[in-house]
N, C-alpha and C positions, 0 to 999 in steps of 0.2 A: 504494500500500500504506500509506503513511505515513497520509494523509488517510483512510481507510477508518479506521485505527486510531485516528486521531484522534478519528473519529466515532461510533464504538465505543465509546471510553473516554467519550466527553460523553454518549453516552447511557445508559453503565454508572452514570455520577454521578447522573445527572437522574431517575434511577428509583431512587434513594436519597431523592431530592428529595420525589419525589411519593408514593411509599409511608407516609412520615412526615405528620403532622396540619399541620402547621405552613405549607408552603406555601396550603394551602386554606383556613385559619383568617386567613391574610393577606388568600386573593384576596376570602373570605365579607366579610371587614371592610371592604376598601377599595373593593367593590361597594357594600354597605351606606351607606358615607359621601357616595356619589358619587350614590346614590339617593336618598337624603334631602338632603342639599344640592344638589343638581344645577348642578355647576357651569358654565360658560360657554355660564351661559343656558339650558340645560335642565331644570330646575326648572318655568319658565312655558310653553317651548315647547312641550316632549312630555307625552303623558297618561302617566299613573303606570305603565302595563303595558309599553308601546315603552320607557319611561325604566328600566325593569329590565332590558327585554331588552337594549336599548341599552350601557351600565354593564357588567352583566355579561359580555356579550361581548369589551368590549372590555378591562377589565381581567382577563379569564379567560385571552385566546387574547396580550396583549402579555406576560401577567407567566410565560405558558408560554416563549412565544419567548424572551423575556429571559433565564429561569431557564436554560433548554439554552446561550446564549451564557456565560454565567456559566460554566456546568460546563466547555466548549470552553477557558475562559483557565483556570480553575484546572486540569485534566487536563494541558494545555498546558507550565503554568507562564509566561503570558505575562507578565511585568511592566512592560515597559519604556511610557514613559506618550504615545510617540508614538501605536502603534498601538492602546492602548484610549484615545483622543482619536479618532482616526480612526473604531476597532467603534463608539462610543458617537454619532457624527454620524451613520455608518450605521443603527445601528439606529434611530436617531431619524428620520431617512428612509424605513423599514421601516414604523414606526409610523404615522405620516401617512400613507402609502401604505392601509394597514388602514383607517386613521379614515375616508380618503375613501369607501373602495367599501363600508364597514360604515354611514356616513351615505348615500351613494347608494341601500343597499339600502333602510335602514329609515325614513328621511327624509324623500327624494325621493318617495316617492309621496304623502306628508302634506305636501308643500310646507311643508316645518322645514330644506331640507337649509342650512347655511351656508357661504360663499364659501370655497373653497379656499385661497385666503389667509387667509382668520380661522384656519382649521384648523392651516394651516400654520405659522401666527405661535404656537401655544398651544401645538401637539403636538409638532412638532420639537425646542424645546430644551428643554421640559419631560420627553418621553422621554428627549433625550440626558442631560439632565443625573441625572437621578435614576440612570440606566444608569451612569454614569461614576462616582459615588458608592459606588455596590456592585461597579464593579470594584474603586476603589481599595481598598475594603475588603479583598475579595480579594488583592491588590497586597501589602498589608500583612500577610496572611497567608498569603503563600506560602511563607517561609522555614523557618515553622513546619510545616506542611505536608510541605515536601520534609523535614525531619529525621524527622519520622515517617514517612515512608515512601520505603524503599529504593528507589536507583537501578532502576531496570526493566532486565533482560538486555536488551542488540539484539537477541539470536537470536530473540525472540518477535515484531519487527518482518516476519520473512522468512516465515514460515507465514501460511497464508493460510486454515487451517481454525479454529489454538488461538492465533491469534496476542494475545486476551485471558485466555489462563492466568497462574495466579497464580505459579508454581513448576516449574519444568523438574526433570525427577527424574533421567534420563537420555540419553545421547546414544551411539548404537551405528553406527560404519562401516556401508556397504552398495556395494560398489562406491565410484560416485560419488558418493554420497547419505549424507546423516547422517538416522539415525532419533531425531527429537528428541522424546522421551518426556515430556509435560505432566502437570498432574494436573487435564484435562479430555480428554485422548486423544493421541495417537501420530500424527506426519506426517511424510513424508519430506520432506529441504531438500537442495538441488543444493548443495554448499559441504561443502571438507574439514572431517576431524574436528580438527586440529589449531586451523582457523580459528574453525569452532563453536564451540570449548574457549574461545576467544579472548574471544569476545563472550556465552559464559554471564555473563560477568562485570558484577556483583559477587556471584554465587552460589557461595559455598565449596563445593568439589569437590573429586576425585581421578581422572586418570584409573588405571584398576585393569588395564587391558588395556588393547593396541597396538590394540583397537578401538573400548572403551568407557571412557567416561568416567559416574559419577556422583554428583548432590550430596550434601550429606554431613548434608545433612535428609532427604533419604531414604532412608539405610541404616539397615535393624532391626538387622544382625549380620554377622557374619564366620565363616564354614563353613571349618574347615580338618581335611581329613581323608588318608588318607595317598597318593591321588592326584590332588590338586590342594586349591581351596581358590573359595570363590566367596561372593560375597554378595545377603544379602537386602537385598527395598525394599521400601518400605511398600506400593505396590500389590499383592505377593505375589510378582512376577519376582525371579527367580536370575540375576545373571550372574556369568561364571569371573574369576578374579583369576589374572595370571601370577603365576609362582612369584618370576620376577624383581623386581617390585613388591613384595612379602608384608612384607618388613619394613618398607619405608618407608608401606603403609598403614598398620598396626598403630601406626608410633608417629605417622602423619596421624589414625589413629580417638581416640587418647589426649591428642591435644593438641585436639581437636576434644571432648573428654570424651564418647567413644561409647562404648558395652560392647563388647569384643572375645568371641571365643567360638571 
């Protein structure tokens, strides 16, 4: 589940990445330069068409891979400089792996392809190290990062349909089941409402009833009429407020500065 979410969240970034101009005005650029200068030796080798195709591919399809690893430590928060020393030798290994069967493909049949060790010698610590670069950059902005954006509840680690929802609105008993109410859809989680309550946290809430609890961004109002009293949530659900609760919400709604009613 972890990893799934992990993988989730890197591809929720990476498609922030690619959506914006910026990653593509890199890869247009750093094709461009690698085209006209043709470095290590493909300038004379290859004719001008395989040397585009060539180029392009390769800094199209490493600087995607790269970009997704990037999102994976930032989503993460990895920082520590053991293991992006370690990602950045990998992906530099990843890289050469690419450069071979991308020169085997287009190459090898022009009799261009070059020794696996030349490859090896230029690709390897040239990918790692440019990698290792942009994580530390990374690295150094993470702190910043996590102050802008709030702790993530556990409880959206245990769903396995909205386990990328931004805000939990609700949480309602069901037997043995908590109905954890998101603001991309509703799933039930095997795990008490008391435990649930537990791991909303750090989302400000209230439980209102012995069998719901909810947060206190999503309450529009507070219904109190003369048999019983319930409230609204921004999706448009009512749930009932015990009567035993009623005062201590009212002054949870005013210290939260919500409109009572």
């Amino acid at each position: 589940m972890r990893i799934l979410a992990a993988i989730t969240a890197a591809n929720a970034d990476m498609a922030g990445t690619l959506i914006g101009p910026k990653f593509w005005l890199i890869v247009f650029f750093v094709t461009a330069v690698c085209f006209l200068s043709g470095p290590f030796g493909t300038l004379d080798a290859l004719p001008w068409g395989i040397r585009l195709i060539y180029w392009a591919l390769q800094v199209s399809v490493t600087g995607l891979a790269g970009s997704w690893v990037h999102s994976l430590i930032r989503t993460q928060g990895w920082t520590h400089i053991a293991p992006l020393l370690a990602i950045s030798f990998a992906f530099g290994l990843a890289v050469f792996g690419f450069v071979v069967l991308l020169s085997l493909s287009l190459l090898g049949p022009i009799g261009r392809y070059p020794g696996s060790r030349e490859l090896m010698l230029y690709s390897v610590p040239s990918a790692s190290l440019i990698f290792l670069m942009l994580a530390l950059t990374i690295r150094t902005q993470a702190p910043v990062d996590a102050l802008e954006r709030p702790p993530r509840p556990r409880l959206l680690d245990r769903l396995k349909q909205h386990h990328t929802a931004g805000q939990i609105l609700s949480l309602s008993a069901q037997d043995h089941y908590v109905e954890v109410v998101t603001d991309t859809g509703s799933e039930l989680c095997l795990i008490r409402l008391v435990d649930a309550i537990a791991e909303v946290d750090p989302e400000p809430g209230f439980k209102i009833h012995r069998s719901h609890w909810v947060a206190a961004k999503a309450i529009v109002s507070l219904e109190v009429n003369g048999s019983g009293a319930q409230i609204k949530l921004s999706d448009g659900r009512a749930l009932p407020v015990s009567r035993s609760r009623l005062g201590e919400l009212r002054r949870f709604l005013s210290t939260a500065s919500m409109t009572s009613q």
